[in-house]
C-alpha positions in Angstrom: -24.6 33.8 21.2 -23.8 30.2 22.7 -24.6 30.0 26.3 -20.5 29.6 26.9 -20.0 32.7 25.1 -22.4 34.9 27.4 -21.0 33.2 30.7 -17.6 34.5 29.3 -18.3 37.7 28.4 -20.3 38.0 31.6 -17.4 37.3 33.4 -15.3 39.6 31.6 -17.6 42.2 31.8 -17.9 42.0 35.7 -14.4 42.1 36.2 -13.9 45.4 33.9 -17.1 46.8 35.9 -16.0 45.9 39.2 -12.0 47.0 38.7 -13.4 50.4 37.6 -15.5 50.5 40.7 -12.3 49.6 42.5 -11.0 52.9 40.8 -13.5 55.4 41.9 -11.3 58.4 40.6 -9.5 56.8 37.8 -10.8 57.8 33.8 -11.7 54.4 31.9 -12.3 53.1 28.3 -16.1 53.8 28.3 -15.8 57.1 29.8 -15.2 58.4 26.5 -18.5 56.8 25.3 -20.3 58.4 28.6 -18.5 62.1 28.1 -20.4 61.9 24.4 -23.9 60.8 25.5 -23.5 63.4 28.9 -23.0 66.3 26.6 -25.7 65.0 24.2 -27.9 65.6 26.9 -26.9 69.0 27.5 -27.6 69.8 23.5 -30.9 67.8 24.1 -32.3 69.5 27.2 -31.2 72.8 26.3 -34.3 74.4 25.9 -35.6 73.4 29.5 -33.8 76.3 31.4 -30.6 76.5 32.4 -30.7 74.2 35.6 -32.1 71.5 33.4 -29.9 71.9 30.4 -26.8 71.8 32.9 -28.9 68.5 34.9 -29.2 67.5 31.1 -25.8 65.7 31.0 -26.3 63.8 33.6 -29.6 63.3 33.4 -29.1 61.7 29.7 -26.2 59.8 30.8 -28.2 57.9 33.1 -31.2 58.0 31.0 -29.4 55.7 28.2 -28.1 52.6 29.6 -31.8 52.7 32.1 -33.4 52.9 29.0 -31.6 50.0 27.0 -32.1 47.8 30.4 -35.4 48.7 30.9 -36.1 47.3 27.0 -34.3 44.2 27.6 -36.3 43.4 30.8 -39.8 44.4 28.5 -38.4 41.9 26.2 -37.7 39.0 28.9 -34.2 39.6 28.2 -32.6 39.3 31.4 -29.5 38.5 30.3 -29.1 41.4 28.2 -30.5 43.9 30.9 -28.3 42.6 33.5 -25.0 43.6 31.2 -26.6 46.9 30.5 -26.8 47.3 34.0 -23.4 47.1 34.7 -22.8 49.9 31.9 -25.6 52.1 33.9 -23.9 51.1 37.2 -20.6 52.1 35.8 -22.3 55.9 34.7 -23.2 56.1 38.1 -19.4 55.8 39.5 -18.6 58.1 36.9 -21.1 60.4 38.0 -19.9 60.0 41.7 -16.5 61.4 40.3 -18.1 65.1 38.9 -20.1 65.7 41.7 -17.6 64.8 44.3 -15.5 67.5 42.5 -17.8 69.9 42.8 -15.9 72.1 45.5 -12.2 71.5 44.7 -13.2 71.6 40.6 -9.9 69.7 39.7 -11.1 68.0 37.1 -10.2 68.7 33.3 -13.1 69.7 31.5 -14.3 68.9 27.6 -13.4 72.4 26.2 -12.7 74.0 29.5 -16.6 75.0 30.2 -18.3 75.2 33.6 -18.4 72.7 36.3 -22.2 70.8 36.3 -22.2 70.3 39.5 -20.3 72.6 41.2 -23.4 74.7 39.5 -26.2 72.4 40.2 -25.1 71.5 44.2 -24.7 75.5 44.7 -28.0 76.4 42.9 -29.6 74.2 45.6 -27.5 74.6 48.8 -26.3 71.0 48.7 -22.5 72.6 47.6 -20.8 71.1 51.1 -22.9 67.9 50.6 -20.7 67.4 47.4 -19.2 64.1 49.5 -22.3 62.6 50.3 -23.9 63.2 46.9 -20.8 61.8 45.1 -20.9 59.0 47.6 -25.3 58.1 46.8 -23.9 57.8 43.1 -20.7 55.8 44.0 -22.7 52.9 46.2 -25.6 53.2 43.8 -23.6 52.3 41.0 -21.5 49.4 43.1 -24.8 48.3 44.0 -26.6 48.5 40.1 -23.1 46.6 39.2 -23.9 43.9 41.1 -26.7 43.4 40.6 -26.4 43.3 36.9 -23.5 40.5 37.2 -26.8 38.7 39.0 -29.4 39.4 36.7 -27.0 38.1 34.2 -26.1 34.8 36.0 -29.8 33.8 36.8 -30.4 34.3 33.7 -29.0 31.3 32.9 -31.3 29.4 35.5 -34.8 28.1 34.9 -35.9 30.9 37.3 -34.2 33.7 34.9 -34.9 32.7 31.3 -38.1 32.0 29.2 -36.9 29.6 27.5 -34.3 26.9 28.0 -32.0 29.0 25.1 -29.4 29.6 27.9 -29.2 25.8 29.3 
């Protein structure tokens, strides 16, 4: 992709991030793709215990986008990891929105099952901490957000990329 291209997209891709972030309760485009992967994990940790299986969807929801970032900065790919960043900053807001409903459980739920973490923050006594939990997630994922959008723009520096492909 030319260098114009990325700076574009970048751009682009940093506002979508960032107006999501703005809209801490609102349900966006890639949630959809973020519902699928959650309940993968829940299917994939299954046979860990109940506490892990329900953990599972969030666990794997997190897991994905840390894992594609954490490829792309193996691969010197900086530009690449820092928009895979915002994706895995994003998760986190999205995250931040289930466990902050944990005590009210408003929420609609895929096929009406329990709450995750209404279960999980009650299995460990953290149940009235449901705020603060949803609030690590929401400034953790601000936070990833950002700085994915600058990953991705020194990565068009000489101090960011291997080569001079981005230049």
């Amino acid at each position: 992709m030319a260098a114009r291209a990325k700076v574009v997209f970048l751009a682009a891709a940093a506002v979508y991030f960032f107006c999501n972030a703005s809209d801490r309760y609102g349900y966006h485009f890639l949630d959809n793709v973020d519902l699928a992967i959650h309940e993968a994990g829940h299917v994939f940790f299954a046979f860990c215990g109940e506490f892990v299986a329900v953990a599972g969807g969030t666990i794997m929801q997190l897991s994905v986008p840390l894992i594609f970032a954490g490829y792309f900065f193996l691969k010197n790919d900086r530009y690449s990891a820092g928009v895979v960043l915002l994706w895995l900053g994003q998760n986190s807001i999205n995250v931040a929105r289930y466990a902050g409903d944990a005590q009210k459980m408003e929420l609609e739920l895929l096929g009406g099952g329990g709450h995750d973490w209404n279960y999980l923050l009650s299995a460990t006594g953290l149940i009235l901490k449901a705020g603060l939990v949803s609030d690590v997630f929401y400034y953790a994922g601000v936070a990833i957000i950002t700085g994915g959008v600058i990953i991705g723009i020194l990565s068009f520096s000489k101090y960011g990329a291997k080569s001079n492909e981005y230049n």
